[in-house]
C-alpha positions as a Markdown table, in Angstrom:
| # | Residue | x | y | z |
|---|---|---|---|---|
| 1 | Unk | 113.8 | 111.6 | 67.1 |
| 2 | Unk | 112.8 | 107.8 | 66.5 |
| 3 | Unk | 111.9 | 105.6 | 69.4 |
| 4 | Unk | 112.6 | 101.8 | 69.4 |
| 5 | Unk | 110.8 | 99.7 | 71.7 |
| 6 | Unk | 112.2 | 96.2 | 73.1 |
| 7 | Unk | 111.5 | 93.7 | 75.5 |
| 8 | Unk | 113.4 | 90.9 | 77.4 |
| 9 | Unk | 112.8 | 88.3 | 79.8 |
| 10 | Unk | 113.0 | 89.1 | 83.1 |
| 11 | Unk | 113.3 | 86.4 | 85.7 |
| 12 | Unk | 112.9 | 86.9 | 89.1 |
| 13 | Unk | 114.1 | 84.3 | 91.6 |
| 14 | Unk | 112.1 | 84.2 | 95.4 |
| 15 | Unk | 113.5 | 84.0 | 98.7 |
| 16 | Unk | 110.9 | 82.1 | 99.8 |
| 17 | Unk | 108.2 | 79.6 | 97.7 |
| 18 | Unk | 105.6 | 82.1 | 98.1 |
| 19 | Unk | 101.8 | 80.7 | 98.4 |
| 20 | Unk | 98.2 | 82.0 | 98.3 |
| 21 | Unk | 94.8 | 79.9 | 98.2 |
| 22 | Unk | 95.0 | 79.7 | 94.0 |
| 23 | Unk | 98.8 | 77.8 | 94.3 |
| 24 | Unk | 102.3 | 78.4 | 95.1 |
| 25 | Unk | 105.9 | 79.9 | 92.9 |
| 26 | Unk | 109.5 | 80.2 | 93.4 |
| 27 | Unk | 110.5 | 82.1 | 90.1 |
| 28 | Unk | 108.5 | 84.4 | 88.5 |
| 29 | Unk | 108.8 | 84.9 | 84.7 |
| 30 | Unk | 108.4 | 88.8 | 84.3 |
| 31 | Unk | 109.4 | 90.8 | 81.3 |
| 32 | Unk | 111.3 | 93.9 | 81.0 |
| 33 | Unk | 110.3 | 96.7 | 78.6 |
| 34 | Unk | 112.9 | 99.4 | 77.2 |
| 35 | Unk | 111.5 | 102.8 | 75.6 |
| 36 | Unk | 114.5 | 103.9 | 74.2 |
| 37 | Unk | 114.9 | 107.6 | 72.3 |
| 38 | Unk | 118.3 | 108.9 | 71.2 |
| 39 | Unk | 120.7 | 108.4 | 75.2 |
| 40 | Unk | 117.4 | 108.2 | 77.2 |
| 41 | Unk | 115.6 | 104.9 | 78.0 |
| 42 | Unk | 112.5 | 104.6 | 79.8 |
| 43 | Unk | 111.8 | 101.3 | 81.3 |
| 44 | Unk | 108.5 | 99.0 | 82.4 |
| 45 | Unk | 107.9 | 95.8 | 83.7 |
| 46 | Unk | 105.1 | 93.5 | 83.0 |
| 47 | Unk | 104.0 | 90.3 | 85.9 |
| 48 | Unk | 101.7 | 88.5 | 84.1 |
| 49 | Unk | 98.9 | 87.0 | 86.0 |
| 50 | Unk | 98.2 | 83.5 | 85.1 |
| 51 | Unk | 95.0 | 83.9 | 86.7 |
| 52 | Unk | 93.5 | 86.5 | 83.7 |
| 53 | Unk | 95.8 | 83.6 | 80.6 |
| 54 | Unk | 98.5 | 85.7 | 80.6 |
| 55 | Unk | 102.2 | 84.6 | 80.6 |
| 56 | Unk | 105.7 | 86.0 | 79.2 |
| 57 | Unk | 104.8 | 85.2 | 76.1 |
| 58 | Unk | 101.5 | 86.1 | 75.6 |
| 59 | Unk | 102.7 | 89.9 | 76.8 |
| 60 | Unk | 105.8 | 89.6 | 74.7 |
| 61 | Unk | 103.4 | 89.3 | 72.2 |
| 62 | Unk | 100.9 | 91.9 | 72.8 |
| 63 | Unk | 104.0 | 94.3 | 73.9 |
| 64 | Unk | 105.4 | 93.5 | 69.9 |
| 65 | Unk | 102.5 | 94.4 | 68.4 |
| 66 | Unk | 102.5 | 98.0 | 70.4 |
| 67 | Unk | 106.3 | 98.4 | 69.0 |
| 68 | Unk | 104.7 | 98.2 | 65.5 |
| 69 | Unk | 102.4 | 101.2 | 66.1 |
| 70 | Unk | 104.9 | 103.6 | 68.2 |
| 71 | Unk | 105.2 | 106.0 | 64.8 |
| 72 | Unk | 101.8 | 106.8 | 64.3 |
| 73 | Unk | 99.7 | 107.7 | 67.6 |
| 74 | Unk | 96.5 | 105.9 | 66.3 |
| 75 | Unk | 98.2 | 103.1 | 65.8 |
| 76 | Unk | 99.7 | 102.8 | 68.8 |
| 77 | Unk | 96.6 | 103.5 | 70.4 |
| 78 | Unk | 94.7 | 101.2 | 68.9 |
| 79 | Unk | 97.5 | 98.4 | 69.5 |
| 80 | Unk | 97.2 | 99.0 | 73.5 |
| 81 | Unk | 93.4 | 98.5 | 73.1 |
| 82 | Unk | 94.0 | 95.6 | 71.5 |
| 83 | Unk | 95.6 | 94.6 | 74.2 |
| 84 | Unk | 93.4 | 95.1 | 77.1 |
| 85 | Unk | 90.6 | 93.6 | 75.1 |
| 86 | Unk | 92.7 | 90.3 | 74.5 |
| 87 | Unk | 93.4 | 90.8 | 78.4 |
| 88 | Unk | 97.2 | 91.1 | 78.2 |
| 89 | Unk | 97.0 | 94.3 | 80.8 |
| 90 | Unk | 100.4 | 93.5 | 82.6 |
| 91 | Unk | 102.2 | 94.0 | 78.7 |
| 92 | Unk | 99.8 | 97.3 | 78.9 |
| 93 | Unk | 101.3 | 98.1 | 81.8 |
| 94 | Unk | 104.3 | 98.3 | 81.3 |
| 95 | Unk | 103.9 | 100.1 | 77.9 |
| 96 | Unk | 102.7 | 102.5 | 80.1 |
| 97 | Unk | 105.3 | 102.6 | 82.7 |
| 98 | Unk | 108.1 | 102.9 | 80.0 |
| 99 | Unk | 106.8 | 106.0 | 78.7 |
| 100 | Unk | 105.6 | 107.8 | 81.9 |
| 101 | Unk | 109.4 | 107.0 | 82.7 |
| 102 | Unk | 110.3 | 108.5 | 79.0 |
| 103 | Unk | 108.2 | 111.5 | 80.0 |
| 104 | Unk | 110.4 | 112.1 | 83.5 |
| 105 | Unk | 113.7 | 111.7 | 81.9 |
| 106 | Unk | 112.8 | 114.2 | 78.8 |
| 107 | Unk | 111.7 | 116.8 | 81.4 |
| 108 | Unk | 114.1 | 115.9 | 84.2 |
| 109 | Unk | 111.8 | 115.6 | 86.6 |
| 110 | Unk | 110.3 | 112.6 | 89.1 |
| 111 | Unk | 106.6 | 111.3 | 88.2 |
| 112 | Unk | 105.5 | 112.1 | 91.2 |
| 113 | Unk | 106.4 | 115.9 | 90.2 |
| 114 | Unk | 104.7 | 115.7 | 86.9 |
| 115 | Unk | 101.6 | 114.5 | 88.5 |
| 116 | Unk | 101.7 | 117.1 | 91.0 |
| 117 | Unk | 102.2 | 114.7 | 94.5 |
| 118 | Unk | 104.0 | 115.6 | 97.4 |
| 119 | Unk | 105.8 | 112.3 | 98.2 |
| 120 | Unk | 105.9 | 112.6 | 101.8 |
| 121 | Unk | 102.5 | 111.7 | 101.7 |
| 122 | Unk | 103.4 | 107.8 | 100.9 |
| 123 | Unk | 101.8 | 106.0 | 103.0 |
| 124 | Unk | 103.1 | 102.7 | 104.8 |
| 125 | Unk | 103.3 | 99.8 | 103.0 |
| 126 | Unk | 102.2 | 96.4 | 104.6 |
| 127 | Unk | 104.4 | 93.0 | 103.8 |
| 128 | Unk | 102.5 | 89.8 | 102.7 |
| 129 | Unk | 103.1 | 86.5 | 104.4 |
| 130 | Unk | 101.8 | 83.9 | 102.2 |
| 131 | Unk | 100.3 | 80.7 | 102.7 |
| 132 | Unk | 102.2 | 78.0 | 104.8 |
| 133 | Unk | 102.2 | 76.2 | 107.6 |
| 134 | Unk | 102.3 | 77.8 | 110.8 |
| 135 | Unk | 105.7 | 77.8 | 112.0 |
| 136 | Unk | 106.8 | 78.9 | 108.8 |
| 137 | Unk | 104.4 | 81.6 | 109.2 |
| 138 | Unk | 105.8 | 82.4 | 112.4 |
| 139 | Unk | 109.5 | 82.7 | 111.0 |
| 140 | Unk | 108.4 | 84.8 | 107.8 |
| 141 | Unk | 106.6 | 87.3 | 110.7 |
| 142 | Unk | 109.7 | 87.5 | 112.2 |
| 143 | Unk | 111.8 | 88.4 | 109.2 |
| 144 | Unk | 109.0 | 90.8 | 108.8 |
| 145 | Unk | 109.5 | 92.5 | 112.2 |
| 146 | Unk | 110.6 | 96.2 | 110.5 |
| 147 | Unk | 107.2 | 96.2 | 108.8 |
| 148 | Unk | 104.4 | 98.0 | 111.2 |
| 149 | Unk | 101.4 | 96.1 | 109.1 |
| 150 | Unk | 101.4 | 92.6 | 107.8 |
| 151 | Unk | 98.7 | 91.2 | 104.8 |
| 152 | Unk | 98.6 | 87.7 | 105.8 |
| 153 | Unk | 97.2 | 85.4 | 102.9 |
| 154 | Unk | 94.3 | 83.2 | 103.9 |
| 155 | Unk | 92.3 | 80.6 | 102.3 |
| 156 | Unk | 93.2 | 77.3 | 103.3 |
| 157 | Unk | 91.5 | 75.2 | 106.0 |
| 158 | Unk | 94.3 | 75.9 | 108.4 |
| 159 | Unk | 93.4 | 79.7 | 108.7 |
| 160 | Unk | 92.6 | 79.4 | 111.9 |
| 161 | Unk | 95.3 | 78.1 | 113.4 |
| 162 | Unk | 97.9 | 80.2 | 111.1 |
| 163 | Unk | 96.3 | 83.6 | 112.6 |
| 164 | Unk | 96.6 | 82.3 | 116.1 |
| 165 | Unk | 100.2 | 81.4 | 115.5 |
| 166 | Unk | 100.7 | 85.0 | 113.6 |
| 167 | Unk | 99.0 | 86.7 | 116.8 |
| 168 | Unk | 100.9 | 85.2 | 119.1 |
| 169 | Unk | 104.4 | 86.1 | 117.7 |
| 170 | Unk | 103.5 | 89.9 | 116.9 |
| 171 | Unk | 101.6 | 92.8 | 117.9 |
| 172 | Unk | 101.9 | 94.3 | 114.2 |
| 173 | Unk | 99.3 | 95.0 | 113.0 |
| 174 | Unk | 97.1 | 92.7 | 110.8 |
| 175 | Unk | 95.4 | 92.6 | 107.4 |
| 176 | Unk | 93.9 | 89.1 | 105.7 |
| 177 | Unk | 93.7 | 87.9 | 102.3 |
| 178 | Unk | 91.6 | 85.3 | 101.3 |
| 179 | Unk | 92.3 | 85.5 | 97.3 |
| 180 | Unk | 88.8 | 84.4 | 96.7 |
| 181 | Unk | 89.5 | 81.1 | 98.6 |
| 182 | Unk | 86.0 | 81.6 | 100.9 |
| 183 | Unk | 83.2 | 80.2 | 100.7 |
| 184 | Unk | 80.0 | 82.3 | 102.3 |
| 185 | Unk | 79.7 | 80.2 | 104.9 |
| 186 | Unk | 83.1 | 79.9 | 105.8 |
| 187 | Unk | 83.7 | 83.6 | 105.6 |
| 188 | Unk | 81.0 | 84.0 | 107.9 |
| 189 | Unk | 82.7 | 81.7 | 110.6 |
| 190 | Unk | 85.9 | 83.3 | 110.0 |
| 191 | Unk | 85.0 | 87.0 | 109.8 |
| 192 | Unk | 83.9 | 87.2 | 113.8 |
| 193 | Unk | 86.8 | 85.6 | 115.2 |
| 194 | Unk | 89.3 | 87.6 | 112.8 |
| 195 | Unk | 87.7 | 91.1 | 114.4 |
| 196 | Unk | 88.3 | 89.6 | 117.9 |
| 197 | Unk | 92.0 | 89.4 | 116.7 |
| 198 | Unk | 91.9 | 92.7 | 115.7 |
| 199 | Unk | 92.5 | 92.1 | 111.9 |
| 200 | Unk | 91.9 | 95.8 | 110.2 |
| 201 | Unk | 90.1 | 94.5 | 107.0 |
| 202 | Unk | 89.5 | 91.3 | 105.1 |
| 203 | Unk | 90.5 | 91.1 | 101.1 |
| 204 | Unk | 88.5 | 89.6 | 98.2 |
| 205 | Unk | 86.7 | 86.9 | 100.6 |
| 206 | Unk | 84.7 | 85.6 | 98.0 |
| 207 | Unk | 85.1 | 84.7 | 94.2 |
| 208 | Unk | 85.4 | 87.6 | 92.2 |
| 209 | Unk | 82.3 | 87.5 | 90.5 |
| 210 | Unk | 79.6 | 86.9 | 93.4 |
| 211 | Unk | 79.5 | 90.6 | 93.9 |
| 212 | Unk | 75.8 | 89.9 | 95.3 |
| 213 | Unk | 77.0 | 87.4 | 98.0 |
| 214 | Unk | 79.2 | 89.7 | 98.7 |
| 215 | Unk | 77.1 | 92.3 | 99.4 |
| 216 | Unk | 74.7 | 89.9 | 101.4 |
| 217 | Unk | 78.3 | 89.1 | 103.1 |
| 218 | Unk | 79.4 | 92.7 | 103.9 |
| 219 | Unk | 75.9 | 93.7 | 105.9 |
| 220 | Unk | 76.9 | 90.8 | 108.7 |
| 221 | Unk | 80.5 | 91.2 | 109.0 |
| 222 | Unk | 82.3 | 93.3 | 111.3 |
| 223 | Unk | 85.2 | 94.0 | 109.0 |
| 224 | Unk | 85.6 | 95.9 | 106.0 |
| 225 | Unk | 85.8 | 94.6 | 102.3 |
| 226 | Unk | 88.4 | 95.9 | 99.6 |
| 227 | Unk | 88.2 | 94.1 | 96.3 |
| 228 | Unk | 90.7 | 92.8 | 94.3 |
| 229 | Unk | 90.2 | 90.4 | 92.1 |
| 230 | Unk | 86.9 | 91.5 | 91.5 |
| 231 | Unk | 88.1 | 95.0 | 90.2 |
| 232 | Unk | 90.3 | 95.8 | 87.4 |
| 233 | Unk | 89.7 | 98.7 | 85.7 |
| 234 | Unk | 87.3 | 102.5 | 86.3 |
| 235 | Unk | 84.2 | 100.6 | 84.5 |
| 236 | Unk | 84.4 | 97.8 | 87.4 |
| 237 | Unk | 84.1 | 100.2 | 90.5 |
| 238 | Unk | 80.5 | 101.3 | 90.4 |
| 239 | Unk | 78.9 | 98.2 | 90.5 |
| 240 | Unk | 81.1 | 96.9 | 93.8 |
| 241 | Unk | 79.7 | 100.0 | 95.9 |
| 242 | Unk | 77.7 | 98.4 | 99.0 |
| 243 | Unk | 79.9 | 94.9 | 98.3 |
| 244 | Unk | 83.2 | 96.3 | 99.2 |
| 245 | Unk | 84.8 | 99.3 | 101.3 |
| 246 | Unk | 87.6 | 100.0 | 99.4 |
| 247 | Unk | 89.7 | 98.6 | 95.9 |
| 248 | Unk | 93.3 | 97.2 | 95.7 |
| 249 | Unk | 94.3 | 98.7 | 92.4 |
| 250 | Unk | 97.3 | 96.9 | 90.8 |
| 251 | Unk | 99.5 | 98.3 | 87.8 |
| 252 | Unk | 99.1 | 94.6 | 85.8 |
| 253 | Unk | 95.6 | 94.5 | 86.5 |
| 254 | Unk | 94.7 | 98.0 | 85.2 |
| 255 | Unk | 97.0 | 98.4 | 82.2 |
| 256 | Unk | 99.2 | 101.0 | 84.0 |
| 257 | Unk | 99.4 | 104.2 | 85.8 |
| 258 | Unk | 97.2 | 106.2 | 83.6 |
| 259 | Unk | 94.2 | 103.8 | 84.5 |
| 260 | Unk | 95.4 | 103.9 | 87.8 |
| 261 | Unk | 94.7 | 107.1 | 88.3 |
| 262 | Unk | 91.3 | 107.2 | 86.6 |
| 263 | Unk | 90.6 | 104.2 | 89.2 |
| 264 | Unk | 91.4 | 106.4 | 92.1 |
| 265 | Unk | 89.3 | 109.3 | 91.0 |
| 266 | Unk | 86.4 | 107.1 | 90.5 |
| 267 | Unk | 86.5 | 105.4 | 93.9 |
| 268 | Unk | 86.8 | 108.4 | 95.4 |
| 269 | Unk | 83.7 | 110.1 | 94.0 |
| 270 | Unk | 82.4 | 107.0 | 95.2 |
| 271 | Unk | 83.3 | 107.4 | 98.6 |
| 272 | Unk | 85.6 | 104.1 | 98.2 |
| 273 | Unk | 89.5 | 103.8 | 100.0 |
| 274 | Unk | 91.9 | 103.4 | 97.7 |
| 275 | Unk | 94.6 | 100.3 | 98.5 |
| 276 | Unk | 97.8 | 100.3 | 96.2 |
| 277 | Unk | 99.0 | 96.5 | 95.3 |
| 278 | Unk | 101.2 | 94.4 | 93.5 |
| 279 | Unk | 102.3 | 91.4 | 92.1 |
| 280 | Unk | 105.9 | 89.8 | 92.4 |
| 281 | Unk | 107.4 | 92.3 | 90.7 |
| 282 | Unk | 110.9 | 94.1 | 90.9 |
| 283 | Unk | 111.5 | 97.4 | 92.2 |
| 284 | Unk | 110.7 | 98.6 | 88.7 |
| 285 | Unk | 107.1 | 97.8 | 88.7 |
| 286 | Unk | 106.8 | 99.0 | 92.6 |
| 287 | Unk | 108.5 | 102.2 | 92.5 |
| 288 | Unk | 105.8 | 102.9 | 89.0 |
| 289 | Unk | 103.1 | 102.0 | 91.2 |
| 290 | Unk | 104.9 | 104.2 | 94.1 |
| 291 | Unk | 104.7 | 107.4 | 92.4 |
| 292 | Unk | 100.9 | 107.2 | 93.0 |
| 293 | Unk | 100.9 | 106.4 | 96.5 |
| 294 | Unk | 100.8 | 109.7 | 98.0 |
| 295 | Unk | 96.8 | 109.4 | 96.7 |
| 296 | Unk | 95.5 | 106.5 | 98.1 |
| 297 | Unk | 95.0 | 105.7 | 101.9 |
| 298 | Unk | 97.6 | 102.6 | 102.3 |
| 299 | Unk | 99.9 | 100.3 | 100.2 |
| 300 | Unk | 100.6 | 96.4 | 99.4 |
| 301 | Unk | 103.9 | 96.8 | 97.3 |
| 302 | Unk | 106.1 | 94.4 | 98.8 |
| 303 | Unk | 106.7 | 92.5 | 95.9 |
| 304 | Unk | 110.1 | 93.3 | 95.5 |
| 305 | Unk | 111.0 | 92.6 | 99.0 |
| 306 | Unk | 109.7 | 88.8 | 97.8 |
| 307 | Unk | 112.7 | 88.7 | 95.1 |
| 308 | Unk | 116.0 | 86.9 | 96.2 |
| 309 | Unk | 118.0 | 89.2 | 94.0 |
| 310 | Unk | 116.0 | 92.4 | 93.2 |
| 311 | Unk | 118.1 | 93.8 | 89.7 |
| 312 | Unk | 116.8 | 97.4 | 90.2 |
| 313 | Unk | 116.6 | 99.9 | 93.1 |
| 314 | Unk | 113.9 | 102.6 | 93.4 |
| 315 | Unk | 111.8 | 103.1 | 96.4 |
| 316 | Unk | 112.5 | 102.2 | 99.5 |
| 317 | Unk | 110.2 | 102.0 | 102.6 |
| 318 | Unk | 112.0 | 103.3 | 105.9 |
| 319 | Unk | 110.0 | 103.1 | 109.3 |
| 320 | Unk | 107.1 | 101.1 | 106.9 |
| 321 | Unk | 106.6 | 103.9 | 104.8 |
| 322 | Unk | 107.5 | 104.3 | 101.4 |
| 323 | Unk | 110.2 | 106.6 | 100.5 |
| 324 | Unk | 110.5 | 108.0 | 96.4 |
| 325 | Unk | 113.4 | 108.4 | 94.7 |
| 326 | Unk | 114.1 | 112.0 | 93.7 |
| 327 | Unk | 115.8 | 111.0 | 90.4 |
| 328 | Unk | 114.2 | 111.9 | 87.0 |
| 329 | Unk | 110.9 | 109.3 | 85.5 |
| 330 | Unk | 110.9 | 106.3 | 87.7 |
| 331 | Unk | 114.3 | 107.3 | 89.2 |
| 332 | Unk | 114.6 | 103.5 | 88.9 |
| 333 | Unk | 118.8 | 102.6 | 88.4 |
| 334 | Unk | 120.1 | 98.9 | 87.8 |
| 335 | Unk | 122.2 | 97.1 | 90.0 |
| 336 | Unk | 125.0 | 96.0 | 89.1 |
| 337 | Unk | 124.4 | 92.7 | 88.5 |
| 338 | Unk | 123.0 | 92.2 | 84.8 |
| 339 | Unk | 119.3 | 91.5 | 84.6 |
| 340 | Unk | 118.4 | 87.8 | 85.1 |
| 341 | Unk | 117.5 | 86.5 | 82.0 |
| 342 | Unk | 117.6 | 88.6 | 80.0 |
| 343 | Unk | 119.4 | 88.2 | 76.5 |
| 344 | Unk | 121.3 | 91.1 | 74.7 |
| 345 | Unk | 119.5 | 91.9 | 71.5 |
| 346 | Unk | 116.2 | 90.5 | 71.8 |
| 347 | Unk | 113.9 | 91.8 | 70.2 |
């Protein structure tokens, strides 16, 4: 039986403008990806990451170019290559996503199931407060009161005071993001003060590519390290051991769950925790990611909880912890309102 691949814009509206130490968004321009074979579709989701020069368009692109290749395996393969080497890895992603979804619904089974997970090991999930001023902080913490752990973003020169502010309203606990916004000397002053607040671990403090510094860094701090930008893919970890306690692997990073997974058996044989994360994504990107959670020590996918009108439903958290939907593949459903922008019959 043939399969047809498709894409569509997907835009995703915030409840709040949500800021980190690189700038600041209120829509995010997503695309959706539909695997479709005979009554099945299998669905993905790709956030590009303006960061790495990718937008909609670039991954509309690179995801077109895959569609080309889906009759002959080599092709295909070669196509996705393609597009990790021209760095479109959120279009790989959700490539990816779309047929590990494809895979579920032909067998009728979850993804956790056919990796072989046991999803009430999902760990909790922490929800990110992003850069602001500090009584918008302190209302954003409140909204956030269900959520046992909160990633606050860092970065600015006002991280002092937001973290007092944060402290003050909440005994939740705390994680810090500082999106490479650090400089050495900064992180330094920052680093003791953060483990008198108690502040479990500190991400990415310093550009992604001073994994040296970083190093230098990590022997005076009190806190851990887990990389983000710094890692993206397997080849990446080995070089970041003695730099960084643990990696924050994200689907649009990686190129999808397949990497993923390769990511978190490599960290592991080098004795590295294992963070799951996100971009602003809907809940079909988070419940993807999801599916692996139940092998990594702790979770970032809020992303969808960012969205002002989420068009899917798949994973929940309950209590902070994430809960997997038993349904077949993603077990991700659309709402019933139609998917913001997206356009019937686009190609």
């Amino acid at each position: 039986m043939s399969v047809t691949l498709r894409h569509r814009p997907l835009d995703l509206r915030l409840r709040h403008t949500f800021r980190i130490a690189r700038g600041a968004s209120d829509v995010r321009e997503n695309l959706l990806v539909e695997l479709e074979e005979g009554r099945l579709v299998g669905r993905g989701e790709a956030a590009p990451i303006l960061r790495y020069h990718e937008d909609r368009a670039s991954a509309a692109r690179a995801v077109t170019a895959m569609a080309e290749g889906l009759g002959d395996p080599r092709a295909f393969a070669e196509a996705a290559g393609r597009a990790a080497v021209a760095g479109q890895s959120a279009a790989e992603a959700a490539v990816d996503m779309a047929l590990h979804d494809l895979a579920g619904l032909r067998l009728g089974a979850p993804l956790y199931e056919l990796f072989g997970l046991d999803p009430r090991g999902a760990p909790e999930t922490s929800f990110t407060i992003g850069l602001d001023a500090p009584e918008v902080v302190v209302r954003k913490v409140k909204e956030a009161s269900g959520y046992p752990v909160l990633k606050v973003k860092m970065g600015s020169d006002g991280d002092r005071e937001v973290l007092a502010a944060v402290r003050d309203t909440t005994r939740q606990r705390i994680r810090v993001d500082a999106n490479e916004g650090w400089t050495h000397e900064a992180a330094l002053e920052r680093l003791e003060w953060l483990a008198r607040l108690g502040v479990e671990f500190v991400e990415q403090p310093l550009p992604a590519d001073r994994i040296e510094e970083t190093r230098a860094l990590r022997r005076r701090s009190p806190l851990p390290f887990y990389a983000d930008e710094s890692v993206h893919r397997a080849a990446d970890i080995p070089r970041l051991v003695g730099a960084f306690d643990g990696i924050n692997i994200k689907l649009m990073k990686c190129g999808g769950l397949a990497e993923a997974r390769r990511m978190i058996a490599v960290a592991r044989a080098h004795g590295m925790k294992v963070m799951l994360g996100c971009m602003i994504e809907s809940s079909l990107a988070i419940t993807a990611a999801a599916h692996l959670s139940p092998l990594v020590d702790t979770a970032d996918l809020d992303g969808n909880l960012l969205v002002r009108d989420d068009p899917f439903e798949g994973a929940t958290v309950e209590e902070g912890r994430l809960v997997l939907p038993e349904r077949p593949g993603l077990g991700v459903v659309a709402r019933d309102a139609p998917v913001s922008g997206s356009r019937p019959g686009s190609p």
